[in-house]
Residue frames as qw, qx, qy, qz and C-alpha x, y, z in Angstrom:
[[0.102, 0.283, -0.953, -0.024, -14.10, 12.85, 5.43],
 [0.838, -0.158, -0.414, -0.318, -17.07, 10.05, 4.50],
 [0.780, -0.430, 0.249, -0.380, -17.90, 7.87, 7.43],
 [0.871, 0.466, -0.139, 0.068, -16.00, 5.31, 5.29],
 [0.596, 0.539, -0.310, 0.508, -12.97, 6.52, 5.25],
 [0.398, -0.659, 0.367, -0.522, -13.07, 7.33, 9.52],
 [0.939, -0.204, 0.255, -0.108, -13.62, 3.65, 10.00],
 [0.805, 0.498, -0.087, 0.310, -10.30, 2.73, 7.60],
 [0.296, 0.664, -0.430, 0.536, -8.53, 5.16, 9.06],
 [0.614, -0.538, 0.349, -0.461, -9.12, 4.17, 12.63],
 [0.990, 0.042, 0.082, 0.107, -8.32, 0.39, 12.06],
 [0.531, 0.614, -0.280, 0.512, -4.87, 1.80, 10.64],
 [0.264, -0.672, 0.350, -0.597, -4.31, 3.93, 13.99],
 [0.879, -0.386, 0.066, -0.272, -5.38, 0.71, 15.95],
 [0.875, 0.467, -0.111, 0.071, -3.40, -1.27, 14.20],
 [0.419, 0.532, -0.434, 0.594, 0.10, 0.96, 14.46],
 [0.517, -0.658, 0.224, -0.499, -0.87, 1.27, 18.06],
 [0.974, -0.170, -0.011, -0.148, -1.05, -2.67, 18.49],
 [0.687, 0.617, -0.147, 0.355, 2.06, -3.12, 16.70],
 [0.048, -0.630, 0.478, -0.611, 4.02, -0.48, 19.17],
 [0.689, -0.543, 0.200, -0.436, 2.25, -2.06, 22.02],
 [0.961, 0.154, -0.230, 0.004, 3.46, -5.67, 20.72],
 [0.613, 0.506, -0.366, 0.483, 7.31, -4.80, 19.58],
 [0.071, 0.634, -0.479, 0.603, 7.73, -2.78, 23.23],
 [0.809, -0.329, 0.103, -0.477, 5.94, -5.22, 25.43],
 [0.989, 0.027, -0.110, 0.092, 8.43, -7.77, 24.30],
 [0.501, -0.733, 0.291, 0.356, 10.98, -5.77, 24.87],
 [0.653, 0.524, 0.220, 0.501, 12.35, -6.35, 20.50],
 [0.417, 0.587, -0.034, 0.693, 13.56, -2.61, 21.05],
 [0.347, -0.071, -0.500, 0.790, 15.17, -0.77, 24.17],
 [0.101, -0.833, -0.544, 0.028, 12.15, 1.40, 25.84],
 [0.267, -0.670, -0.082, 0.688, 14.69, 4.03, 26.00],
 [0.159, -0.087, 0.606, 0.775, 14.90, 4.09, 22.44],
 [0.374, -0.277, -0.445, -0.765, 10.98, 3.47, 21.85],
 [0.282, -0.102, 0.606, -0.737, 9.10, 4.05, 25.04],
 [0.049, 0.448, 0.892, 0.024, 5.55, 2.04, 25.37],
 [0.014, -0.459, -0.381, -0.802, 2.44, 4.01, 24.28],
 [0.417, -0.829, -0.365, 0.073, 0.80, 3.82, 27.92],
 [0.602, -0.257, -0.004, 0.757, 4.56, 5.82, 28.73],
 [0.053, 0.166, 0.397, 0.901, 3.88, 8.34, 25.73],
 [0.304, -0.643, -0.430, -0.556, 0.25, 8.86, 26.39],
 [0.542, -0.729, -0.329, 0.256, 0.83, 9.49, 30.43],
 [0.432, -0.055, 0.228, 0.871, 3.64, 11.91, 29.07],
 [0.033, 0.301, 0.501, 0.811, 1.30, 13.76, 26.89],
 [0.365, -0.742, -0.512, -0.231, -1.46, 14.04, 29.93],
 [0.519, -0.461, -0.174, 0.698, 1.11, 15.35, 32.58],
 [0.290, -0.127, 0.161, 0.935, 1.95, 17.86, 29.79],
 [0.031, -0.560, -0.515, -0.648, -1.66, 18.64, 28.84],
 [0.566, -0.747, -0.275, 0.217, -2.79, 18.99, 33.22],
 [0.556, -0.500, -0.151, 0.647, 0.22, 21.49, 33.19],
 [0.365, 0.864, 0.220, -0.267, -0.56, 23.24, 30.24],
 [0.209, -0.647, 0.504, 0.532, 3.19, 23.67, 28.91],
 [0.409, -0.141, 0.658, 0.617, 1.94, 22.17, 25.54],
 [0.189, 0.857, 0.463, 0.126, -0.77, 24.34, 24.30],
 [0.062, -0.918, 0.077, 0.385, 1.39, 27.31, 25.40],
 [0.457, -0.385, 0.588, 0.546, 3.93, 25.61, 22.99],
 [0.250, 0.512, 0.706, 0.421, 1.33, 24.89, 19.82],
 [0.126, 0.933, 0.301, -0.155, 0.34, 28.35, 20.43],
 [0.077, -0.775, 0.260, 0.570, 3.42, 30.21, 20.17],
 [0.421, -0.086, 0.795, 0.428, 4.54, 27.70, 17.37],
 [0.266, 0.681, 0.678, 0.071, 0.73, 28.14, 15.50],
 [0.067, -0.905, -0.134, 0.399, 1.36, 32.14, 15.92],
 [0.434, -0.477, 0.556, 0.524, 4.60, 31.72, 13.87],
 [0.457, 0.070, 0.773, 0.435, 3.14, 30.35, 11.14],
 [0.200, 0.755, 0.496, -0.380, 0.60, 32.34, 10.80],
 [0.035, -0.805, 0.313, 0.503, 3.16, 35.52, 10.34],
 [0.198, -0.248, 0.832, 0.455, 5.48, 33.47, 8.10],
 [0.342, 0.454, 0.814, 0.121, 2.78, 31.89, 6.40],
 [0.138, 0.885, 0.154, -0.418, 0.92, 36.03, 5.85],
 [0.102, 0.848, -0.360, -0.375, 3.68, 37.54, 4.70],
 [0.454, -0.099, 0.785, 0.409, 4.87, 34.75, 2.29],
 [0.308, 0.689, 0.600, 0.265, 1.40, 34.68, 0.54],
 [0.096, 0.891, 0.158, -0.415, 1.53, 38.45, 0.49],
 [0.245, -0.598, 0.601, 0.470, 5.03, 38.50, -1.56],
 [0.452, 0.093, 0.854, 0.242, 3.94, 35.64, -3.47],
 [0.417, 0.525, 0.730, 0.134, 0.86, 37.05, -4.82],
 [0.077, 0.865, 0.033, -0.494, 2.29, 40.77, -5.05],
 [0.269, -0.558, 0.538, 0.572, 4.97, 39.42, -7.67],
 [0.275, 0.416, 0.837, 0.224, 2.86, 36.86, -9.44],
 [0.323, 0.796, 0.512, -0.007, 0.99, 40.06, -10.13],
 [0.158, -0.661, 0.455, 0.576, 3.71, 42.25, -10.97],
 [0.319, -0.158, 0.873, 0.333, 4.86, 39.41, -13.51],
 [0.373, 0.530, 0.747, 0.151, 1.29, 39.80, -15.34],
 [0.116, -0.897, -0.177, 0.387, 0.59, 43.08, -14.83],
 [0.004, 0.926, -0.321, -0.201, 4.09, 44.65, -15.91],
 [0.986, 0.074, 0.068, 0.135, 5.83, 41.51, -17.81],
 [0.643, 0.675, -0.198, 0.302, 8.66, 43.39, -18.34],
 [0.253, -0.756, 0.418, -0.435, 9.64, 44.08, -14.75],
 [0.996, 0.026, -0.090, 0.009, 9.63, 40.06, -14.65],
 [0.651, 0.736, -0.123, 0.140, 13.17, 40.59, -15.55],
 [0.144, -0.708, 0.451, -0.525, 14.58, 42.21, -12.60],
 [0.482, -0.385, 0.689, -0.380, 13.70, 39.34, -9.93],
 [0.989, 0.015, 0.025, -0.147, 12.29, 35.73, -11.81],
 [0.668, 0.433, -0.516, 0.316, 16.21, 34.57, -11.84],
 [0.052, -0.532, 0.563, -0.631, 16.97, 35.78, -8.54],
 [0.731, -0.182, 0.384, -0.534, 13.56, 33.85, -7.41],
 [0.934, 0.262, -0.208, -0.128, 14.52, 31.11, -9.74],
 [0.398, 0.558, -0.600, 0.411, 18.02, 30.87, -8.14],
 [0.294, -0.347, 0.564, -0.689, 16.77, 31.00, -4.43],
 [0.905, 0.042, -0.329, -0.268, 14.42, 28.17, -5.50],
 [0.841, 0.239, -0.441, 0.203, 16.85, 25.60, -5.50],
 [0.018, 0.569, -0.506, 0.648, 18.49, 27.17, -1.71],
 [0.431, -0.483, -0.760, -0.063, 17.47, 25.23, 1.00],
 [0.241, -0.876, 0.005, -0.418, 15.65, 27.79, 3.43],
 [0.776, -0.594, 0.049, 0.207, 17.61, 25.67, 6.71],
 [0.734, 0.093, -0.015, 0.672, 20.83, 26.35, 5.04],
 [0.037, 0.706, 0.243, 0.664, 20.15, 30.00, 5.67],
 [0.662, -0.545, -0.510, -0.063, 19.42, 29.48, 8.95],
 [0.736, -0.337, -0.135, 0.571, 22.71, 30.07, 10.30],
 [0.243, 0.199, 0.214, 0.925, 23.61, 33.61, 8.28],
 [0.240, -0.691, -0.372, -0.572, 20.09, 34.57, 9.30],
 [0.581, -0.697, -0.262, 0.328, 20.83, 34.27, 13.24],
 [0.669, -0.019, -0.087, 0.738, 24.19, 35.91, 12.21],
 [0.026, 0.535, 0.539, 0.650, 21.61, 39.12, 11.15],
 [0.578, -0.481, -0.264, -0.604, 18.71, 38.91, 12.89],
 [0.154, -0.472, 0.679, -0.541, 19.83, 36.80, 16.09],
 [0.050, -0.080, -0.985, 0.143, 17.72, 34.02, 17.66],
 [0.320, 0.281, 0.408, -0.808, 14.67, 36.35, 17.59],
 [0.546, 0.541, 0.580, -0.270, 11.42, 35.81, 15.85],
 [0.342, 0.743, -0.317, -0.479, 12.63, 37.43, 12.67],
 [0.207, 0.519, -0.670, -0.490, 14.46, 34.20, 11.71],
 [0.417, 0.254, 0.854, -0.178, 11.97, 31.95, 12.55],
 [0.476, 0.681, 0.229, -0.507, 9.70, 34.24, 10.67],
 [0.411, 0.713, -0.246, -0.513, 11.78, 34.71, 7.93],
 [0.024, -0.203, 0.918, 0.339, 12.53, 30.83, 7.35],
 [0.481, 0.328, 0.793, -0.182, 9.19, 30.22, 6.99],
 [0.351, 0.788, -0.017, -0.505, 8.52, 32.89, 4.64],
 [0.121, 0.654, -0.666, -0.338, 11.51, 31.40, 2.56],
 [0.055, -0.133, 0.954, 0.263, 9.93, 28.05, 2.43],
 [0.349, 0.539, 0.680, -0.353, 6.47, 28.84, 1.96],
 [0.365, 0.669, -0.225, -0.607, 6.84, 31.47, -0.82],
 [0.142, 0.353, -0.754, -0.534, 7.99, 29.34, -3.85],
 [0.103, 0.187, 0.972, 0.094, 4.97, 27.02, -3.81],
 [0.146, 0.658, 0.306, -0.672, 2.72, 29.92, -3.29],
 [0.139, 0.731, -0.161, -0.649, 4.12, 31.70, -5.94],
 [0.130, -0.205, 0.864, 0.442, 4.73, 29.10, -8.54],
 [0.149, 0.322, 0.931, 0.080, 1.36, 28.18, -8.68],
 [0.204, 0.735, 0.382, -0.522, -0.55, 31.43, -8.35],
 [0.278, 0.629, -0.220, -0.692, 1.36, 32.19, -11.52],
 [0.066, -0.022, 0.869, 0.490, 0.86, 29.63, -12.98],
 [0.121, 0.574, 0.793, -0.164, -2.76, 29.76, -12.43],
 [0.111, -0.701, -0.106, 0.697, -2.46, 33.49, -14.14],
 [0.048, 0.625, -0.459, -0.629, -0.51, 32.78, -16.81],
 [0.033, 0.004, 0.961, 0.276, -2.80, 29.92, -17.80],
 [0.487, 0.537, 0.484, -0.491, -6.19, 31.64, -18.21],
 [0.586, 0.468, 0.658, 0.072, -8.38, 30.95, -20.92],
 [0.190, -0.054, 0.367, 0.909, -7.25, 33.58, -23.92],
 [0.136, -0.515, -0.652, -0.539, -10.72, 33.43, -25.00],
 [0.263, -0.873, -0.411, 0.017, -11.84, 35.00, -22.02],
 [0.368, -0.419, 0.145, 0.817, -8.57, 37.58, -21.95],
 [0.075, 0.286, 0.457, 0.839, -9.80, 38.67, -25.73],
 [0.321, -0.642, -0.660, -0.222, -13.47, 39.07, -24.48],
 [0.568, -0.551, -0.111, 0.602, -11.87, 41.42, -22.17],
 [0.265, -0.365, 0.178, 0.875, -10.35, 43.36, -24.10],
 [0.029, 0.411, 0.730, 0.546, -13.36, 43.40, -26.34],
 [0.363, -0.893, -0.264, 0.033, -15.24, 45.42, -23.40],
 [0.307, 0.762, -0.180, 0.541, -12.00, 47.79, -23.17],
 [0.716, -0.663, 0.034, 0.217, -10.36, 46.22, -19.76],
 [0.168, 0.852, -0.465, 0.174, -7.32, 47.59, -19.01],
 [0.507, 0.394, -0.765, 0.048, -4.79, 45.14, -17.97],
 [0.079, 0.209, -0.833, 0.506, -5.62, 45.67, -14.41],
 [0.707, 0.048, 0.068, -0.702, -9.09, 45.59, -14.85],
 [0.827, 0.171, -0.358, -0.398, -8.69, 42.75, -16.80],
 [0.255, 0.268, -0.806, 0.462, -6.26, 41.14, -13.78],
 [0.390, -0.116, 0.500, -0.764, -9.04, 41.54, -11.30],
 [0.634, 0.129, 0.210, -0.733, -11.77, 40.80, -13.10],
 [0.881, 0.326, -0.261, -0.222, -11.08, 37.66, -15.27],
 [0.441, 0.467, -0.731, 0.232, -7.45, 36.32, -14.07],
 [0.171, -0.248, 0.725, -0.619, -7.79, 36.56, -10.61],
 [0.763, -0.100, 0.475, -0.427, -11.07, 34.49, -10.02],
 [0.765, 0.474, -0.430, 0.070, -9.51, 32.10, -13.11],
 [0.312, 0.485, -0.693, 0.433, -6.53, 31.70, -11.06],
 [0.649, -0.360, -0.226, -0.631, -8.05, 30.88, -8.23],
 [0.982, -0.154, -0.110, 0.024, -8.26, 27.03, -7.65],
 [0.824, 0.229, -0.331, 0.399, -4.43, 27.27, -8.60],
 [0.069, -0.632, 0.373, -0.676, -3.63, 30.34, -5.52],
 [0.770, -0.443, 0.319, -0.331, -5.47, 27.87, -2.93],
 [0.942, 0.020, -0.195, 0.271, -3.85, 24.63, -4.29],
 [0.414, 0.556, -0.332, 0.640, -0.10, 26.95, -3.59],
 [0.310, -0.609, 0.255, -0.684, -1.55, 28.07, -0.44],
 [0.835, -0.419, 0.064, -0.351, -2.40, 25.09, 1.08],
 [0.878, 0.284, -0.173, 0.343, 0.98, 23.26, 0.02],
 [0.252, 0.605, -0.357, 0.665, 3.00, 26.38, 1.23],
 [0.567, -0.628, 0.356, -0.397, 1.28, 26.29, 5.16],
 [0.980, -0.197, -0.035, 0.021, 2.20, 22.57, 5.17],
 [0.647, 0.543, -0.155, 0.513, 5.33, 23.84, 4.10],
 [0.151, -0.678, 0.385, -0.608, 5.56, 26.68, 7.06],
 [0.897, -0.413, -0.063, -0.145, 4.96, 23.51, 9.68],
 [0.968, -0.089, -0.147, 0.185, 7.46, 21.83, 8.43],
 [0.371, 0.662, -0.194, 0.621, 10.00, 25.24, 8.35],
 [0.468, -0.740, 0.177, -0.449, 8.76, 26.43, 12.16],
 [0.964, -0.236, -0.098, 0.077, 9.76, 22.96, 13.58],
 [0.806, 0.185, -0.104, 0.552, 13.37, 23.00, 12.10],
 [0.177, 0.768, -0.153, 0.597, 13.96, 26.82, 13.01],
 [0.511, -0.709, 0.185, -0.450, 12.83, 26.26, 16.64],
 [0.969, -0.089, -0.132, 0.189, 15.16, 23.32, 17.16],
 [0.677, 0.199, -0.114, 0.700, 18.11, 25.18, 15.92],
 [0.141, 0.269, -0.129, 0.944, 17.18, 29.09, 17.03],
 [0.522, -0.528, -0.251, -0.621, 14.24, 29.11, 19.71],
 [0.030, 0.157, -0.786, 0.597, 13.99, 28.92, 23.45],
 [0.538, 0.298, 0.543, -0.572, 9.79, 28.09, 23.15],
 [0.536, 0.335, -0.470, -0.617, 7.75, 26.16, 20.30],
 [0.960, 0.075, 0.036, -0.267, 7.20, 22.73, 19.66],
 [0.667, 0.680, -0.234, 0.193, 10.42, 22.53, 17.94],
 [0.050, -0.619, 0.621, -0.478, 12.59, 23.68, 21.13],
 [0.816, -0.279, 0.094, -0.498, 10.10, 21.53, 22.96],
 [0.998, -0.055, -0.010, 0.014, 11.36, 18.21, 21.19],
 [0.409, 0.701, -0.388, 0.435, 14.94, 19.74, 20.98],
 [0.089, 0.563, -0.660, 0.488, 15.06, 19.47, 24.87],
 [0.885, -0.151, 0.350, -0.266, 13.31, 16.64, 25.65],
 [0.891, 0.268, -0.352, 0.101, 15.88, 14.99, 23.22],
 [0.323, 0.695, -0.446, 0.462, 18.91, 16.44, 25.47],
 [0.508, -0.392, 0.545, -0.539, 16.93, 15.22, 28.53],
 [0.159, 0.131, -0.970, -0.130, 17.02, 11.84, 26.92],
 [0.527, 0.318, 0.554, -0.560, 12.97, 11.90, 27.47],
 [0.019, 0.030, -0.887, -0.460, 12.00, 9.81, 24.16],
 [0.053, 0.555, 0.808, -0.188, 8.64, 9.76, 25.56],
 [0.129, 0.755, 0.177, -0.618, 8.13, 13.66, 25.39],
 [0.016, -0.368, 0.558, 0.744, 9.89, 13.52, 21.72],
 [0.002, -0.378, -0.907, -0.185, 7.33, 10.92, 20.48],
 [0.064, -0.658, -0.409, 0.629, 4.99, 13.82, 22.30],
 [0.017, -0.618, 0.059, 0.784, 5.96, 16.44, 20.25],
 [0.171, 0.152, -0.701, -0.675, 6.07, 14.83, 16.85],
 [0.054, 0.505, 0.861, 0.036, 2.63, 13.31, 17.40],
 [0.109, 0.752, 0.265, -0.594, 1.05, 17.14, 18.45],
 [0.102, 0.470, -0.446, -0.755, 2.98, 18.69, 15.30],
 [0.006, 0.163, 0.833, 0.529, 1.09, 16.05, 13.21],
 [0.016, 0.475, 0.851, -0.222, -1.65, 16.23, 14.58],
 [0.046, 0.833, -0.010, -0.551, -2.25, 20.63, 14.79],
 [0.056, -0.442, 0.533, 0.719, -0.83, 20.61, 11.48],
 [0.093, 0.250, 0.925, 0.271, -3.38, 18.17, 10.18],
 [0.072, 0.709, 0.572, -0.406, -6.10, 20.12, 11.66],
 [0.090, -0.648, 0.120, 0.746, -4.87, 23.10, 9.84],
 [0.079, 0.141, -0.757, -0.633, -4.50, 21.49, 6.66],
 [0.052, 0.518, 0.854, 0.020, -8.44, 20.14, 7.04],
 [0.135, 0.713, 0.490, -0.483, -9.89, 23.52, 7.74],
 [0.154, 0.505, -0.381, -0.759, -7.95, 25.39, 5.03],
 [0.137, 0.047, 0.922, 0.359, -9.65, 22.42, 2.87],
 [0.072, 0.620, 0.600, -0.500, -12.67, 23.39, 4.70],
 [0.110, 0.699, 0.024, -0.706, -12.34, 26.90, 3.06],
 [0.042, 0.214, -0.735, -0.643, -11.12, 25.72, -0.61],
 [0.004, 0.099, 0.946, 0.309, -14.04, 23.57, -0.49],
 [0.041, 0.691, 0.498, -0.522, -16.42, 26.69, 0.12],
 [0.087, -0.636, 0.383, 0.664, -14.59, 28.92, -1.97],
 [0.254, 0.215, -0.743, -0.581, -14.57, 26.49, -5.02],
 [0.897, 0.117, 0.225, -0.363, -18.01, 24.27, -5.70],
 [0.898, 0.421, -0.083, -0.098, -17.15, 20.88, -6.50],
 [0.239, 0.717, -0.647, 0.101, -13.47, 21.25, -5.42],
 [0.655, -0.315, 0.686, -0.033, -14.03, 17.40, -4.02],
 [0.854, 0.385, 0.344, -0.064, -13.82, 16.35, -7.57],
 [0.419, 0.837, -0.255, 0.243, -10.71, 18.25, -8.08],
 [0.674, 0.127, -0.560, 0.465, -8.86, 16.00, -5.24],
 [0.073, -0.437, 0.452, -0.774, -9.62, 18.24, -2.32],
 [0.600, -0.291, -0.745, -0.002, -10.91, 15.27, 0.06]]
């Protein structure tokens, strides 16, 4: 991010700050409903001096990871299936085209019925809402390489998977990181909702029982961290795209 665009974005931040400071100072909306930001930021030091929210963005950060692994792993084992063996397509692109259209939280409940309250169904809603951006895009980024450089291929005598490695796969590329980076934002927003509804530790649980303790201050807490760690995340993996690909700030990766 250009100096530029720090100074813009800070004035914004000021701004929404002022704004809060204004609306709750006058008292326009119940403090129980929207606490004052000195209220929310002495909230958010208590809870950094005691440490109970780093142990929460860790366990929460650890989640995604997993969920976030094993999504891209699926994603990019089928997406190569699907080139690889087009006929075996057959067997699962309905099933994955059906499940599409599922939301993963509506699952939620049949997955506790399963798996219980344990890490499996955290894990395995993220996995369920991270895969289909993954995978949509990696194949599309597969099944849209350059023929000319598929014939040229097969002019040197690649076999399919040769010619998967050696000409799709860095082709495909841009479009496997654009999926990836869409799908972790995706696992944020999955971890949150699981640990509300099936988690006794996370961010999620976090604001789940600071809502029950009617603490508005600690909720405001939580959804500021989750932007915040989730932003970070989504900068560094930019970080990497924009190592990975030369030039990939001219392809929208700011």
């Amino acid at each position: 991010m250009n100096k530029n665009k720090v100074i813009k974005t800070s004035i914004s931040i000021i701004t929404l700050v002022l704004i809060w400071s204004i609306v709750t100072k006058m008292e326009l909306v119940s403090s129980y409903i929207l606490p004052s930001p000195s209220k929310v930021l002495d909230s958010l030091l208590k809870m950094i001096k005691s440490g109970e929210i780093f142990e929460d963005i860790y366990i929460s950060f650890v989640r995604v990871l997993k969920g976030f692994f094993i999504a891209t792993l699926f994603a990019f084992v089928l997406a190569m299936v699907r080139v690889i063996l087009p006929k075996c397509n057959d067997y699962y692109e309905n099933i994955i085209q059906f499940l599409k259209n599922v939301p993963p939280l509506s699952l939620i409940s049949l997955l506790i019925l399963w798996f219980g309250i344990g890490e499996t169904t955290k894990i395995g809603i993220i996995v369920l809402t991270a895969f289909f951006p993954i995978y949509l895009n990696t194949v599309k980024g597969f099944v849209s390489c350059d023929k000319k450089l598929l014939e040229v291929g097969e002019i040197y005598g690649y076999s399919k998977v040769n010619s998967f490695f050696k000409i799709r796969l860095p082709y495909a590329m841009s479009d496997i990181l654009v999926g990836m980076r869409i799908g972790l934002g995706y696992s944020w927003r999955a971890i949150i909702s699981a640990e509300m509804i099936a988690a006794s530790s996370g961010l999620g649980h976090m604001i789940l029982f600071a809502q029950q303790m009617s603490r508005t201050d600690k909720v405001i807490v939580g959804i500021l961290v989750i932007g915040v760690v989730g932003y970070i995340t989504d900068r560094l993996f930019a970080l990497i795209i924009d190592k990975a690909l030369k030039g990939s700030e001219e392809n929208g990766w700011d």
